[in-house]
TORTOR-286648 format. One record per residue (C-alpha): residue in three letters; x, y negated, z. Coordinates in steps of 0.5 Angstrom, whole numbers, padded with zeros to 4 digits. Layout:
REM residues N
pt fiza=Ala, east=X, north=Y, up=Z
...
REM end
This chain:
REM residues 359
pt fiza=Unk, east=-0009, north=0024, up=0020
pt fiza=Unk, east=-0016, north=0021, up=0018
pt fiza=Unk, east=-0020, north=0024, up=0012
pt fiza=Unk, east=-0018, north=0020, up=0006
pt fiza=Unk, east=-0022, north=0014, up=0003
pt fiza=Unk, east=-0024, north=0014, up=-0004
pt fiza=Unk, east=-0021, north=0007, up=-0006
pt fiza=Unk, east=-0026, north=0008, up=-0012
pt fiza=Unk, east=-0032, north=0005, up=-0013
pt fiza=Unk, east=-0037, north=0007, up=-0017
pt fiza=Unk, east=-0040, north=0002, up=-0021
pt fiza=Unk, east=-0049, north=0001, up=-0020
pt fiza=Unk, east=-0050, north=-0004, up=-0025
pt fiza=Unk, east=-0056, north=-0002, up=-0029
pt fiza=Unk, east=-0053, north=-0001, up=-0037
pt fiza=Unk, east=-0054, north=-0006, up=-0042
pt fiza=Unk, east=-0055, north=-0011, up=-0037
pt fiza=Unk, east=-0055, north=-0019, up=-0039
pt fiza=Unk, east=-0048, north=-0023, up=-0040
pt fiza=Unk, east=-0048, north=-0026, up=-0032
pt fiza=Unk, east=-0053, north=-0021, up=-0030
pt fiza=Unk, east=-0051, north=-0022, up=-0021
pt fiza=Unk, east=-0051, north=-0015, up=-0019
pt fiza=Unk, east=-0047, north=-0013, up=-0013
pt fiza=Unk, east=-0041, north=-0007, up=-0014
pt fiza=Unk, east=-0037, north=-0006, up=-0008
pt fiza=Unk, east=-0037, north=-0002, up=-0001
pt fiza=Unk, east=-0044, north=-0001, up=0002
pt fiza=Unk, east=-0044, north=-0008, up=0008
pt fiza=Unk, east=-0049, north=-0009, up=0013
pt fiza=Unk, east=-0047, north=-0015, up=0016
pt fiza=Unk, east=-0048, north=-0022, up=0015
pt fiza=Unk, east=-0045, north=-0027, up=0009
pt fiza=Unk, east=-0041, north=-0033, up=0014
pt fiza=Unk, east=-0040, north=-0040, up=0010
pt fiza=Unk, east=-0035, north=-0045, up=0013
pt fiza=Unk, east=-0034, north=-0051, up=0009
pt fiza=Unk, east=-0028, north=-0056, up=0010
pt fiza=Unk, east=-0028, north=-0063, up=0008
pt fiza=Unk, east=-0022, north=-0066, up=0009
pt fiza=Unk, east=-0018, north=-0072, up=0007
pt fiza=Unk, east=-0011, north=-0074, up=0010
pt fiza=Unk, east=-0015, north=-0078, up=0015
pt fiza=Unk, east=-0020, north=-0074, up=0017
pt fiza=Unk, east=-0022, north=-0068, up=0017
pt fiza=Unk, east=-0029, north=-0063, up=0019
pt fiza=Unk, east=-0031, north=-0057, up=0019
pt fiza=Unk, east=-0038, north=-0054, up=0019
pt fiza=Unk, east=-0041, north=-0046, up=0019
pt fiza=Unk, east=-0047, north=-0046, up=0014
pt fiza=Unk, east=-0053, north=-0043, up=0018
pt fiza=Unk, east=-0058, north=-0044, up=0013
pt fiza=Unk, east=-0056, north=-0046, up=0004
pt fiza=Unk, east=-0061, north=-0052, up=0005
pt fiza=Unk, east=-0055, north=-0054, up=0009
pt fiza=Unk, east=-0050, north=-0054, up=0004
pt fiza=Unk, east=-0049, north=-0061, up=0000
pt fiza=Unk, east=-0042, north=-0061, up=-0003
pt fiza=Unk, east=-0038, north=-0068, up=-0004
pt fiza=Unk, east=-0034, north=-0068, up=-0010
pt fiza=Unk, east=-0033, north=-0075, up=-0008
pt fiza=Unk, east=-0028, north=-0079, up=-0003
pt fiza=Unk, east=-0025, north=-0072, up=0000
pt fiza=Unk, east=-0023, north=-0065, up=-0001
pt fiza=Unk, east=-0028, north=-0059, up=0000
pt fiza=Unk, east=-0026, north=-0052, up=0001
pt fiza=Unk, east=-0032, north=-0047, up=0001
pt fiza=Unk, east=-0030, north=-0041, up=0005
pt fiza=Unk, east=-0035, north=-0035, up=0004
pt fiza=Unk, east=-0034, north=-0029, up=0008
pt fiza=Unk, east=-0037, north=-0023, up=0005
pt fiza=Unk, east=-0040, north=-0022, up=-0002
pt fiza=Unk, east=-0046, north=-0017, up=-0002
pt fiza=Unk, east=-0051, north=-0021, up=-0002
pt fiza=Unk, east=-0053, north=-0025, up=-0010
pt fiza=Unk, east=-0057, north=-0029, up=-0008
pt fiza=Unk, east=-0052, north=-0032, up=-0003
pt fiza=Unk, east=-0047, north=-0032, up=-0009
pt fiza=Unk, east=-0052, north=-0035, up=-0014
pt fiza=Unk, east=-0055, north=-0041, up=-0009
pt fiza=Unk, east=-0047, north=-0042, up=-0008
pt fiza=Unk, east=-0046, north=-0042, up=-0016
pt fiza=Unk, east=-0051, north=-0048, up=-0017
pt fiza=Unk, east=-0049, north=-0052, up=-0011
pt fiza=Unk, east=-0042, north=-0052, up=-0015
pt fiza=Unk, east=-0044, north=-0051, up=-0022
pt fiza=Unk, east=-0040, north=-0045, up=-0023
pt fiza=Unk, east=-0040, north=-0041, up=-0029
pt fiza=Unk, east=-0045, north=-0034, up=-0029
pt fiza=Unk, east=-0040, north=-0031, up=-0031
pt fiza=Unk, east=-0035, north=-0033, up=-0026
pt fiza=Unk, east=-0041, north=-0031, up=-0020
pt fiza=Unk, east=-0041, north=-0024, up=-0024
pt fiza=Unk, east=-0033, north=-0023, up=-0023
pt fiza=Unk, east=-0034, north=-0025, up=-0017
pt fiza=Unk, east=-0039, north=-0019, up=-0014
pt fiza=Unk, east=-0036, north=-0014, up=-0018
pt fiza=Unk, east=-0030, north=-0013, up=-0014
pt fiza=Unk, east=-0028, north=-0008, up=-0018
pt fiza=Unk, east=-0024, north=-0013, up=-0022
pt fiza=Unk, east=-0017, north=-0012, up=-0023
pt fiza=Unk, east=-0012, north=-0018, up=-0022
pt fiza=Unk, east=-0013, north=-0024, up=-0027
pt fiza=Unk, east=-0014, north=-0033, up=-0028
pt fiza=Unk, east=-0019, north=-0035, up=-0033
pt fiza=Unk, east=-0020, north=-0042, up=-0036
pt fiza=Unk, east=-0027, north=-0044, up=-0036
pt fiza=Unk, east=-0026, north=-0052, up=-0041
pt fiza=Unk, east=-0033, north=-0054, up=-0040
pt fiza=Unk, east=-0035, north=-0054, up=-0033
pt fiza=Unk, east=-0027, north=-0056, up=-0031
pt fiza=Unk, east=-0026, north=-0050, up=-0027
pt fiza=Unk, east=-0020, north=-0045, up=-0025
pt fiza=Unk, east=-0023, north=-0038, up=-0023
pt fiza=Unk, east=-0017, north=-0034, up=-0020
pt fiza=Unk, east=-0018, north=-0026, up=-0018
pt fiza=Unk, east=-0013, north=-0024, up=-0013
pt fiza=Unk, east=-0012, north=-0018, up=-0008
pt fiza=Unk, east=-0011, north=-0018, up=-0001
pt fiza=Unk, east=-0008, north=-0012, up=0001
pt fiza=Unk, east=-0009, north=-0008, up=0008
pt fiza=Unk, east=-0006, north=-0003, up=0012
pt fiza=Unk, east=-0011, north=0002, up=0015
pt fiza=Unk, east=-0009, north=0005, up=0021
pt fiza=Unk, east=-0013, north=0010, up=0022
pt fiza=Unk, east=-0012, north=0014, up=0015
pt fiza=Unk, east=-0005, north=0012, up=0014
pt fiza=Unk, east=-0007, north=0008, up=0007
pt fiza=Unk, east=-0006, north=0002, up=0004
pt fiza=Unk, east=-0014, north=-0003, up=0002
pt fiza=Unk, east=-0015, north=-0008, up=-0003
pt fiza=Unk, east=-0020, north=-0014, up=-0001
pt fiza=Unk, east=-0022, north=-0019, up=-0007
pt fiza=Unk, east=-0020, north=-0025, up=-0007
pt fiza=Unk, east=-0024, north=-0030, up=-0012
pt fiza=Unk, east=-0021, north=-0037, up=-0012
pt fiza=Unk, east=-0025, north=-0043, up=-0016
pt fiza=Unk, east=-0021, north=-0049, up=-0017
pt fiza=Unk, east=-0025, north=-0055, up=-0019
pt fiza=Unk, east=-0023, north=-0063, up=-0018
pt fiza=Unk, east=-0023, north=-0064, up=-0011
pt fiza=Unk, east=-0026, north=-0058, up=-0009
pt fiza=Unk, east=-0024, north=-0050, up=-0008
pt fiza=Unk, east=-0029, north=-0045, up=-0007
pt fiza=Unk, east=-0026, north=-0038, up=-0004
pt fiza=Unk, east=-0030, north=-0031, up=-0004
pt fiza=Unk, east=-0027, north=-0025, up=0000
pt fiza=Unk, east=-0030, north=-0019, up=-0002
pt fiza=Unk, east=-0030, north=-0016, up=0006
pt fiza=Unk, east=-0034, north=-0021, up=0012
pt fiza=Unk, east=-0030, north=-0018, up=0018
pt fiza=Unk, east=-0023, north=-0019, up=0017
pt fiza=Unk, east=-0021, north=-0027, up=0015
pt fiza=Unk, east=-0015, north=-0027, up=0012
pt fiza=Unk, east=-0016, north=-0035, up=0012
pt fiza=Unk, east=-0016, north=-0037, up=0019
pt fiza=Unk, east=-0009, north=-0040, up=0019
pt fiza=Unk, east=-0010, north=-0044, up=0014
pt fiza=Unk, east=-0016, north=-0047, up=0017
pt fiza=Unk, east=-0012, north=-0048, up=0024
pt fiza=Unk, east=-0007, north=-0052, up=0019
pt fiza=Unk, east=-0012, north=-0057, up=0016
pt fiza=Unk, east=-0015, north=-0058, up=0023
pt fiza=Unk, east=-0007, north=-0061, up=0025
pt fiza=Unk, east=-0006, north=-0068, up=0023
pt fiza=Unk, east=0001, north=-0068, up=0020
pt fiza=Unk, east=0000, north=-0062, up=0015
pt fiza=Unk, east=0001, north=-0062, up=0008
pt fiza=Unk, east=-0004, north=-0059, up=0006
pt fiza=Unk, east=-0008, north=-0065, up=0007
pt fiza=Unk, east=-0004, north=-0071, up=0004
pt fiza=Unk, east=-0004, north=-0066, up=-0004
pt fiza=Unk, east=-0010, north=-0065, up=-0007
pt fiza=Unk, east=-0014, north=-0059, up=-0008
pt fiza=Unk, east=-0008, north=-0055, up=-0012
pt fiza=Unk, east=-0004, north=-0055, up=-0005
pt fiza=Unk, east=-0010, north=-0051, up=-0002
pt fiza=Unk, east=-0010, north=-0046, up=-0008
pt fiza=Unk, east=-0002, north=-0044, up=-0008
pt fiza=Unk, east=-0003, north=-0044, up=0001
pt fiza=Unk, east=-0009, north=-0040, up=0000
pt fiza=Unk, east=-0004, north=-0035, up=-0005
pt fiza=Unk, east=0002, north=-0036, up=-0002
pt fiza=Unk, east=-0002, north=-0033, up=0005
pt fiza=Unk, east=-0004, north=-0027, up=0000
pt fiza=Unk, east=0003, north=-0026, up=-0003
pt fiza=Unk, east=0006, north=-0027, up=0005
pt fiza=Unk, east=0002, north=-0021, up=0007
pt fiza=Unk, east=0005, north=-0017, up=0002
pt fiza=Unk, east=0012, north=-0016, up=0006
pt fiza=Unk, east=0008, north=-0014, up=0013
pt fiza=Unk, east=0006, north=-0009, up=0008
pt fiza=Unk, east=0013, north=-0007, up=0005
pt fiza=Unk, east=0016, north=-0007, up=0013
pt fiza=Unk, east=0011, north=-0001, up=0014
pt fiza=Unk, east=0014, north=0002, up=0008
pt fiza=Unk, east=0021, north=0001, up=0010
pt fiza=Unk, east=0019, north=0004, up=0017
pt fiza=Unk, east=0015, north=0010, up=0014
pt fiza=Unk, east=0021, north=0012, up=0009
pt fiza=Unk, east=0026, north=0011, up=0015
pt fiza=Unk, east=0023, north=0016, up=0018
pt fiza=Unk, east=0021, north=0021, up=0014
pt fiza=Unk, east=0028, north=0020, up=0011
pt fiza=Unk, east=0031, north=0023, up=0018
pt fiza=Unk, east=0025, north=0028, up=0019
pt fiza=Unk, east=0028, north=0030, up=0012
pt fiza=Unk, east=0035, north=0031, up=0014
pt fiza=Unk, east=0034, north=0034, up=0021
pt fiza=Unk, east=0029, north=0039, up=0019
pt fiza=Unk, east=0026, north=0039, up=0013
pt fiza=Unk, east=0018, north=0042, up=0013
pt fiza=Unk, east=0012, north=0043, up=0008
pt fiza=Unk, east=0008, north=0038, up=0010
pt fiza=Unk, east=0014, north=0032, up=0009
pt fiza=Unk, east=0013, north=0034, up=0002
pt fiza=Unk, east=0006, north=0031, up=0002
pt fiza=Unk, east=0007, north=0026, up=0006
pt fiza=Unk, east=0013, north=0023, up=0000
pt fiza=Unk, east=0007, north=0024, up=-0004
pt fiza=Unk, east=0003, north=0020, up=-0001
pt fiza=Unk, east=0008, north=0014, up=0000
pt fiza=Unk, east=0009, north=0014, up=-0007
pt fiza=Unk, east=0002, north=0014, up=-0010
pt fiza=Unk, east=0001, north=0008, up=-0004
pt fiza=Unk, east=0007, north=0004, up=-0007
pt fiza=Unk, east=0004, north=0005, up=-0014
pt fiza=Unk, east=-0003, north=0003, up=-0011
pt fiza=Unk, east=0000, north=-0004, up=-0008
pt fiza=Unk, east=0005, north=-0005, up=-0015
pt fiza=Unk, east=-0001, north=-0004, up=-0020
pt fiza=Unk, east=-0005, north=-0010, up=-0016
pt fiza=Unk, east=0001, north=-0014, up=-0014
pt fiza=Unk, east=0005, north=-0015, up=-0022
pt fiza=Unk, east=-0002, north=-0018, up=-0025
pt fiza=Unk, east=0000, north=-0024, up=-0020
pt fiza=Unk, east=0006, north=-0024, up=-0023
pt fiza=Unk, east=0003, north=-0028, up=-0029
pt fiza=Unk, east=-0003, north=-0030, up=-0025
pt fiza=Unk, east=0002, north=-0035, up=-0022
pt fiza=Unk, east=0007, north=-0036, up=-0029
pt fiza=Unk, east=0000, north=-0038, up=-0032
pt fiza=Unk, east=-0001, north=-0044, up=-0027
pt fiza=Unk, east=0005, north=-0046, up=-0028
pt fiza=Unk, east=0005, north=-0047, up=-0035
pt fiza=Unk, east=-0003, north=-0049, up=-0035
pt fiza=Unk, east=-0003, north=-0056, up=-0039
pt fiza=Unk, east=-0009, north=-0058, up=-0034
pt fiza=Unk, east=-0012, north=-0064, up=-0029
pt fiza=Unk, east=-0013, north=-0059, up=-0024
pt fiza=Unk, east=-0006, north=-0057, up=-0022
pt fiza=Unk, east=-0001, north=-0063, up=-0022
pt fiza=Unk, east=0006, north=-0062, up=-0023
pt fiza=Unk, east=0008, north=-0064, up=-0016
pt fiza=Unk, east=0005, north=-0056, up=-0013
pt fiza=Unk, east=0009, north=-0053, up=-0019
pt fiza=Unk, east=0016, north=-0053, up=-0014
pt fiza=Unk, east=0011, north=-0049, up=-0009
pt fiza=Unk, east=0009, north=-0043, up=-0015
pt fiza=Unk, east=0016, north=-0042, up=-0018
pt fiza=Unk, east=0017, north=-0041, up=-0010
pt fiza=Unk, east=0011, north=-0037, up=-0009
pt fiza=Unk, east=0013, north=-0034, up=-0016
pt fiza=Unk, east=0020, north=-0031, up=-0013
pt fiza=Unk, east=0017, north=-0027, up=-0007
pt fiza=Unk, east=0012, north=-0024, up=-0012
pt fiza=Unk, east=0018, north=-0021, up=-0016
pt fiza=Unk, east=0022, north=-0019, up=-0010
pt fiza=Unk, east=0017, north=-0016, up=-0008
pt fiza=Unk, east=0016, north=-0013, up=-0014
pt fiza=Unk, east=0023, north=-0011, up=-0014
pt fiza=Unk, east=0023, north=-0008, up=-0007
pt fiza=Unk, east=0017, north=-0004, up=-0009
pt fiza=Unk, east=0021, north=0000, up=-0015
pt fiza=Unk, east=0027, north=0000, up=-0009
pt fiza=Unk, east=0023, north=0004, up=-0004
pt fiza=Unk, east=0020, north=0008, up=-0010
pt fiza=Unk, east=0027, north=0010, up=-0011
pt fiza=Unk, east=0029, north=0011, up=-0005
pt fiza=Unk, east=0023, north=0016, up=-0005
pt fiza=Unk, east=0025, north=0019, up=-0010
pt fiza=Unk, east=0031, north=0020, up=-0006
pt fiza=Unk, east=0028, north=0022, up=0000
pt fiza=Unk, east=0025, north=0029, up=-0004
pt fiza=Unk, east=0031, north=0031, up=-0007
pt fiza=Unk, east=0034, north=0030, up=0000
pt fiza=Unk, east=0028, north=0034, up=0001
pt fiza=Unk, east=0029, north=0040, up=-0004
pt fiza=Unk, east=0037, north=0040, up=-0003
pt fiza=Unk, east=0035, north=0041, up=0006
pt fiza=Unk, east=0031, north=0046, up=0003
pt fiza=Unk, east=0035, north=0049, up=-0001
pt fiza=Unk, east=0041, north=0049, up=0004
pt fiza=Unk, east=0036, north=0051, up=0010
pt fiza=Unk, east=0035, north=0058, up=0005
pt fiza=Unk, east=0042, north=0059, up=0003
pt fiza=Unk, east=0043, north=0059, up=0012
pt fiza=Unk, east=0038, north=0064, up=0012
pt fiza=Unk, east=0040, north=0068, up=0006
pt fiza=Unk, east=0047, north=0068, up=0009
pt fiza=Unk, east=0045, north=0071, up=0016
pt fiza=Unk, east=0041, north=0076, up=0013
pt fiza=Unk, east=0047, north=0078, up=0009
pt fiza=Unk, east=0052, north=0078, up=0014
pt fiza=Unk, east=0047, north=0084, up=0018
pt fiza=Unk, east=0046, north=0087, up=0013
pt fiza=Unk, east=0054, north=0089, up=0011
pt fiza=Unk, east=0054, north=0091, up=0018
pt fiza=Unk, east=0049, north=0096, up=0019
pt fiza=Unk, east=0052, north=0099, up=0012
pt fiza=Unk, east=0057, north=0103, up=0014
pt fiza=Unk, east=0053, north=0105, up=0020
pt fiza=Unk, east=0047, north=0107, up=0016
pt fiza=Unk, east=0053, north=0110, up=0012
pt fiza=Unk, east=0055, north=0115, up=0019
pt fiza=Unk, east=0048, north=0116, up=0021
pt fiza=Unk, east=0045, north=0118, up=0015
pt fiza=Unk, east=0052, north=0122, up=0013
pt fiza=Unk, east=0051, north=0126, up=0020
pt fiza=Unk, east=0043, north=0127, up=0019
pt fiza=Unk, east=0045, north=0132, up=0013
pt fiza=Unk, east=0042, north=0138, up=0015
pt fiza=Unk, east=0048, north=0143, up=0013
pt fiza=Unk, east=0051, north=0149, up=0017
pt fiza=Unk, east=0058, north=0148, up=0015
pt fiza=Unk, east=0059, north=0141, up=0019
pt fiza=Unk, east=0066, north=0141, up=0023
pt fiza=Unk, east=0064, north=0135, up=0026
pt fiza=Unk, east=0056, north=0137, up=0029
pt fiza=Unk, east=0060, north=0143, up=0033
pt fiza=Unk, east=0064, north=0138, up=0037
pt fiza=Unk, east=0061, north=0136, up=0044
pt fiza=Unk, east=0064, north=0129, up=0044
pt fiza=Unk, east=0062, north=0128, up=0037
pt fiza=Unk, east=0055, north=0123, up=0038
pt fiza=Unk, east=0059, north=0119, up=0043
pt fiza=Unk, east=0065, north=0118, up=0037
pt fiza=Unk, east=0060, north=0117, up=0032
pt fiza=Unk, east=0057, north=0110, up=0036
pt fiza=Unk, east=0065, north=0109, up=0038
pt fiza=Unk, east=0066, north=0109, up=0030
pt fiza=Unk, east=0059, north=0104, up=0029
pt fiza=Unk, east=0062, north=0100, up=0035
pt fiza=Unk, east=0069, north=0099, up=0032
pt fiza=Unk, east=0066, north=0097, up=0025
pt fiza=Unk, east=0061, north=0093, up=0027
pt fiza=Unk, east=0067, north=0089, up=0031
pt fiza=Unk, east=0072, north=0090, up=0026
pt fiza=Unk, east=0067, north=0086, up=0021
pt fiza=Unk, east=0065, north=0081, up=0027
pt fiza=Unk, east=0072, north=0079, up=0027
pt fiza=Unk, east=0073, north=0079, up=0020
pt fiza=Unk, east=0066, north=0074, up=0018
pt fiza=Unk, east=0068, north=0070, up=0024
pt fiza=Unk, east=0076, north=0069, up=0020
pt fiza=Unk, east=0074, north=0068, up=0014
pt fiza=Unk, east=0068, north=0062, up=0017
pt fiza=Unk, east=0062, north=0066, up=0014
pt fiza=Unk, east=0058, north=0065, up=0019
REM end
């Protein structure tokens, strides 16, 4: 097993800082942001990569935009996007803090629905679950997403649906794209939970077969990397039931059908996940009772061996004692009847464990 990541970020904002004060607070990146910007309507549709910011010119007119941003290291980017689009300073700072925890927030004055998710990742090579933050920004015919990590699109098969002609996503408005973009999300969490399902089955037969130390560990693991993936996933839950009953322009009552059903996959999943947190539990009682039953196998064996050799120690020490007057030592036949006597002991009491099935 790899060394273990350490999932907390420590915070490089200066204290006392400005309200909107940009300041990235995140995982060390190198890489370049990537810009995709997507102009659609249900006739046409364009996509661009942003090479250069001057480039970027949004058109809130006759079709919807989608601005996708691929990385979130560098403010100045994200500042320049933010005047593009008239996004709120306190919008662009959640956006660099990707540190912030699941959340929906209404800013009136600019018109704008700002929506923090996690995109949750299976990392392969230290057997533990990651978190991406993903900040969604609905306006009035435009939506602008934000993924914290520049080398892992999570989006590219919305993207290959807009290109087709017949989807849907191009006949609604920019509220379809939103619940697509969180459907997508919400759908990643059950590749997650089948690993789950696979590492518990697994673990729930080596457990059974032949219990070791390291099996407890590793119920451990699970079980905090469970607790992980519901502490980011149950914010969703109200995320979602917002936007439902959200009294505004930008989510029609049409998308409302598609988020009651994005609203279910949250809380079955939510309930799966206390399923399996159960099923571990139930694992590590297995655990302890295989243990347990693996002790008492051993604690049996020993006691067996020991009523046999009892009364041979018994014989071997009567006859070791150092006394004249002992008929039996005087006999020239009288070591050979000793080991005759050990012999038919030590069977008689075979056959009397293996009777009354003790071993």
């Amino acid at each position: 097993m790899g060394k273990k990541k350490n999932r907390l970020k420590t915070p490089k904002q200066k204290p006392f800082a400005a309200p909107g004060s940009l300041t990235y607070i995140g995982k060390e990146v190198f890489e370049k942001t990537l810009i995709q910007l997507t102009v659609y309507n249900q006739e046409t549709c364009d996509l661009a990569m942003i090479q250069q910011l001057d480039d970027l010119k949004p058109d809130f007119n006759d079709r919807l935009s989608w601005l996708d941003v691929d990385g979130v290291h560098e403010p100045a980017v994200i500042e320049h996007i933010g005047k593009k689009y008239q996004l709120h300073p306190l919008l662009l700072e959640d956006v660099l803090n990707t540190t912030q925890k699941p959340k929906i927030e209404l800013f009136e004055e600019e018109n704008q629905l700002f929506v923090v998710l996690k995109m949750l990742h299976f990392d392969q090579e230290n057997l533990e679950i990651e978190a991406e933050q993903i900040s969604l920004i609905l306006g009035k015919n435009f939506l602008v997403s934000f993924q914290e990590q520049d080398q892992t699109d999570i989006f590219v098969a919305i993207h290959e649906r807009i290109k087709q002609a017949t989807s849907r996503i191009r006949k609604f408005e920019s509220d379809y794209l939103l619940y697509a973009l969180i459907d997508l999300i919400v759908d990643h969490y059950y590749i997650l939970l089948e690993k789950l399902t696979e590492k518990l089955e697994t673990l729930e037969a080596n457990v059974l077969n032949d219990p070791k130390a390291e099996h407890q560990n590793q119920i451990y693991n699970l079980k905090k990397e469970m607790a992980f993936m519901k502490r980011n996933i149950l914010p969703l839950r109200d995320i979602i039931g917002t936007l439902i009953r959200e009294d505004s322009e930008l989510v029609g009552n049409k998308v409302n059908v598609y988020l009651r059903d994005v609203h279910d996959h949250v809380i079955q999943t939510l309930e799966t996940l206390d399923s399996y947190r159960e099923m571990a539990d139930s694992i590590m009682n297995n655990y302890h009772a295989s243990l347990s039953n693996k002790m008492n196998s051993v604690m049996k064996t020993l006691t067996v061996f020991t009523v046999l050799f009892m009364p041979l120690s018994f014989i071997a020490g009567l006859y070791g004692m150092n006394f004249v007057n002992m008929p039996e030592l005087e006999n020239p036949n009288g070591y050979f009847y000793a080991l005759g006597a050990m012999a038919l002991i030590s069977i008689g009491l075979w056959f009397y464990f293996r009777w009354k099935k003790f071993v």
